[in-house]
Every structure is written in C-alpha cells, then in structure tokens.
N, C-alpha and C positions, 0 to 999 in steps of 0.2 A: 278609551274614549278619545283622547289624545292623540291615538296615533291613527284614527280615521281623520280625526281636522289634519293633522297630517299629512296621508296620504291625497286626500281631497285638495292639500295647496301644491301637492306635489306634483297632482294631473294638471291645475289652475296655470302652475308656475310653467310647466311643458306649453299648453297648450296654447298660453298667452305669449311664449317664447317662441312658438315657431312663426306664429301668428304675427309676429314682427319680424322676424327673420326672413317674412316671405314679404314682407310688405318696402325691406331694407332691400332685398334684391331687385325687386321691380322697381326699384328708383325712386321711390317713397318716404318720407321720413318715417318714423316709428310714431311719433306724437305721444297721443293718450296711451295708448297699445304698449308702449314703453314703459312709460311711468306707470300703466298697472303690471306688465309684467314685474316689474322694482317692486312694486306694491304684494305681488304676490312672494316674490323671494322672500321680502320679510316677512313676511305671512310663517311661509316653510320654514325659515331661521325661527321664528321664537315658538312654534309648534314642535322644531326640532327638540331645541333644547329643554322645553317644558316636558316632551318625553324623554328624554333621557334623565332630567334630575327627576321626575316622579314616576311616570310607569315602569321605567326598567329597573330601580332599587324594592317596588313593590314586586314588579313580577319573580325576581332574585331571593328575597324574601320568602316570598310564597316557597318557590322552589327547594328555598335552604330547610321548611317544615316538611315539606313534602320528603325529601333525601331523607332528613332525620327519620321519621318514623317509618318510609323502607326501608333503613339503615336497621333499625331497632326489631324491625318484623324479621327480617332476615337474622339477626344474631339471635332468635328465639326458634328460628327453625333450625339453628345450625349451620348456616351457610355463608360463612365468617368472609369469603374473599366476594361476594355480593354486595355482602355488607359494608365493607372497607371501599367497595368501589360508590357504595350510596355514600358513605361521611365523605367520600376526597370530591362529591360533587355541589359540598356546601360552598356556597362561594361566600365573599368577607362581605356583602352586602349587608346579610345579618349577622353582625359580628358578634352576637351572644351567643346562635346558637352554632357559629365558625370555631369561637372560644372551647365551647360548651363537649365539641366532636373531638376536638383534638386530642385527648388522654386517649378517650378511646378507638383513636386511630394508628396513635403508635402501639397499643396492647396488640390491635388485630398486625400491622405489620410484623410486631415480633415474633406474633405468633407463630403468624406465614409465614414467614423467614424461617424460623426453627424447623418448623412441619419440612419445610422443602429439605432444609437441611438434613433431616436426618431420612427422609428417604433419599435424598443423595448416597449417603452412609449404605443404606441398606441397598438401595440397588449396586455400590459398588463392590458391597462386598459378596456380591453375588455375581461379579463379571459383568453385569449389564453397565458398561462402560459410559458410551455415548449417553444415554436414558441419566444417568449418574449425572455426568455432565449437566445435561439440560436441568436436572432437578435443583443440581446446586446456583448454575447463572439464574433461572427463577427463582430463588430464594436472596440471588441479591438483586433482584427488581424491588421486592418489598422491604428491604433493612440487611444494611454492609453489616454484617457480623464479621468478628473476626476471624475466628475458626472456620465462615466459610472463603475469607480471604486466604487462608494458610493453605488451604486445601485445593483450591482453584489450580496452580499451576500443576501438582500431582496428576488431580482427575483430568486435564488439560490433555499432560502427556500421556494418559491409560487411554483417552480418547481417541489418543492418534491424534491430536491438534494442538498447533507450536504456541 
C-alpha cells in the first residue's frame, strides 16, 4: 500500500517538476508550482522511507518463509543443491528463520562438496581428466575441503591446465 502513495508522489513530484521547469524557462517565477513541487518531494521522502523500514523488511520476511519451506519440500524430494539454493536465499531480514537455516546449510554444502568430490575421484580414475577437473572446482564452489585443495594442482596438471 505504501509503495503506491509512493509511486503516486513520485508521478506528483515529476509532473509538478517539470511543470516549473517550463514555467522557469519561459521567464516565469516558479511561485506556488515550486513550493508544491517541495511539497511533493517531501511527500516521496517520507513515503520513501516508510517503505523501506515497513514494506520491504515485510516483504523479506515473507520471502525468508516462503525459501524455507521450498527449501524443506526439496530436501524431502531429494534434490539437496535446490534446496541449498532455497536456504542461501533467506535473507537476515528474518533473522530467526536466517538463524534457524544456517546448520542446515553448511550440512547441504558438505555434503555437495564431498559428492563433487568423490566423483572427481571417480571420473579421474577412469581418465576422464578435464570432467575430473570440473567436478572437483564444483565441489570447492560449495565448501574448500582440504583433500580437495591437495588434489587441485595434480588434477590441474592431468587436465593439461597450469
């Protein structure tokens, strides 16, 4: 509701702006047309900021329940890097359920990280070199492990890359 008063002072404040600006050109004072432009700016100034400290920490909210429970529907189908991309879209607006995501966001990183890792393992030991590669740099997009830091310069060089 706010960000229609809003937008509404934000056509007001344009259309009273120019609306002096043509009146300044033709050699005109601005007068009233001035002082309600001003009139309108503050208008937009405190409708700004009344959206921003109320609708947008609501709509953030919303959003952080919303992420949660696709977060949660996805790690019951299975489908653990959906799910990690729904908790890292919690933002700190709702800081309980920001709190609440985070255990469960480094489990799914580890997770992902290990899984990359060891089909790194497994495509290298089958020659699929570059495939190797790429499996192990995605597995440190999700969590630096160390074993896959040890192993990065090896699979680097099997790749052909310095």
């Amino acid at each position: 509701m706010i960000g229609y008063a809003m937008y509404a002072a934000l056509l007001l404040t344009l259309g009273l702006g120019f609306y002096t600006m043509v009146r300044l050109f033709r050699g005109k004072g601005a007068g009233i047309w001035g002082k309600a432009t001003g009139a309108a700016l503050i208008g937009l100034a405190i409708t700004f900021v009344l959206w921003a400290k109320v609708e947008v920490p609501a709509y953030e909210r919303q959003q952080a329940k919303i992420n949660l429970q696709l977060g949660l529907q996805y790690l019951q189908a299975g489908d653990d890097a959906n799910a990690l991309q729904s908790f890292l879209r919690i933002s700190k607006f709702d800081q309980e359920t920001y709190t609440a995501v985070q255990p469960k966001i480094a489990e799914l990183q580890l997770k992902m990280a290990g899984a990359n890792l060891e089909e790194a393992k497994t495509l290298h030991a089958q020659g699929q070199h570059q495939a190797a590669l790429q499996a192990l740099q995605k597995s440190l997009e999700y969590m630096v492990l160390d074993e896959t830091k040890e192993l990065l310069p090896a699979y680097k060089a099997a790749a052909g890359q310095k």
